[in-house]
C-alpha positions as a printed Julia matrix, in Angstrom:
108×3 Matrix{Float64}:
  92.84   20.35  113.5
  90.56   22.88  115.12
  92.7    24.82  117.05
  94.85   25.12  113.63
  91.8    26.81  112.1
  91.48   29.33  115.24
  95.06   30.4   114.76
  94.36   30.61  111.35
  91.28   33.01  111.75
  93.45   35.02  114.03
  96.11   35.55  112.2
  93.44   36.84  109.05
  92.04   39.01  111.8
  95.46   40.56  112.38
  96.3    40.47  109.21
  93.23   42.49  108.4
  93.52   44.98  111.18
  97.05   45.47  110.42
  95.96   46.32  106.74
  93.22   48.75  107.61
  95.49   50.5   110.07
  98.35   50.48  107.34
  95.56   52.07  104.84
  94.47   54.54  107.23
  98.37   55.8   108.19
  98.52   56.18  104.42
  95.33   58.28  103.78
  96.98   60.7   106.94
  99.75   60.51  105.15
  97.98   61.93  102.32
  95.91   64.44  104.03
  99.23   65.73  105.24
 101.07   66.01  101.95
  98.18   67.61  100.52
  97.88   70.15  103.4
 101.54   70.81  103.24
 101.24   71.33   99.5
  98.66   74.15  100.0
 100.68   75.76  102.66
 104.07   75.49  100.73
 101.75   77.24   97.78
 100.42   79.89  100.28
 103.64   80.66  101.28
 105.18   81.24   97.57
 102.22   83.49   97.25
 103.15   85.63  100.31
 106.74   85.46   99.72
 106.21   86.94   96.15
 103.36   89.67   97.86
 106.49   90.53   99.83
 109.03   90.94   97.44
 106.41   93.15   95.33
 105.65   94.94   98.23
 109.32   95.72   99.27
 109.82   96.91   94.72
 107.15   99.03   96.11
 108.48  100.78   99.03
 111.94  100.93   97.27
 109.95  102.87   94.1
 108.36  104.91   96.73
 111.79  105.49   98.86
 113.43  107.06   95.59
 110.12  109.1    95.01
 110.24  110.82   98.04
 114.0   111.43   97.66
 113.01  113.11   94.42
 110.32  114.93   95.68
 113.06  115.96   98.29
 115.13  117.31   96.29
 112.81  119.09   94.35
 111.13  120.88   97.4
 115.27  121.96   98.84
 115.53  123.44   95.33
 111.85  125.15   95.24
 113.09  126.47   98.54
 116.38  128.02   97.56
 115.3   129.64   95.0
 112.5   131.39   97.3
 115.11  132.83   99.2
 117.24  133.54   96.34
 114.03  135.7    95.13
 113.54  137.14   98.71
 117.07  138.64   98.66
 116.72  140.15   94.99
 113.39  141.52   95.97
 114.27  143.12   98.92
 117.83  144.32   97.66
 115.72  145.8    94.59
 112.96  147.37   97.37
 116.28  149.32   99.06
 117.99  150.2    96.02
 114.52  151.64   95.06
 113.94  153.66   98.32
 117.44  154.73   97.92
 117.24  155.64   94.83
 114.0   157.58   95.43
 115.39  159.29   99.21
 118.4   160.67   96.39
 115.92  161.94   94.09
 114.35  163.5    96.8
 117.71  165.17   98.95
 118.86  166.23   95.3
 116.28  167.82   94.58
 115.85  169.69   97.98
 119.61  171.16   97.86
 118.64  172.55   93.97
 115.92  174.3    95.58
 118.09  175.53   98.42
């Protein structure tokens, strides 16, 4: 009979340990879902931080072409007014150097 009871008691014992180590493999278990949870939700958070970031630099891309654009026209038309301003500043001095030989033969 006693040696029953010792096997018994052993077997509880086992049974006991086995229990506490199946309850602590399912609290890690649980720590890890919950840590992967907050990671999984950190990353949807940076992946949408991304995307807004890359609407950003595509908005900005397409600003700067139009800025571009703008600053090649701005240009052009700087030289455009160079040449009439400088064909209107010889036309000018022609016209005056005329004026002026014309007016020297009438006195000659």
């Amino acid at each position: 009979g006693e040696g029953g009871g010792d096997g018994l008691m052993d077997a509880t014992r086992q049974m006991e340990a086995g229990t506490r180590s199946l309850e602590s493999s399912r609290r890690s278990a649980q720590e890890s879902e919950e840590l992967s949870l907050g990671i999984l939700s950190q990353l949807h958070g940076q992946r949408e931080q991304i995307l807004r970031t890359k609407g950003t630099l595509h908005d900005t891309g397409s600003t700067m072409d139009t800025a571009r654009r703008i600053l090649v026209s701005m240009h052009r038309r700087v030289l455009t007014n160079r040449i009439v301003l400088w064909t209107m500043v010889f036309l000018l001095l022609f016209a005056n150097l005329a004026v002026v030989y014309f007016k020297m033969l009438g006195k000659l």
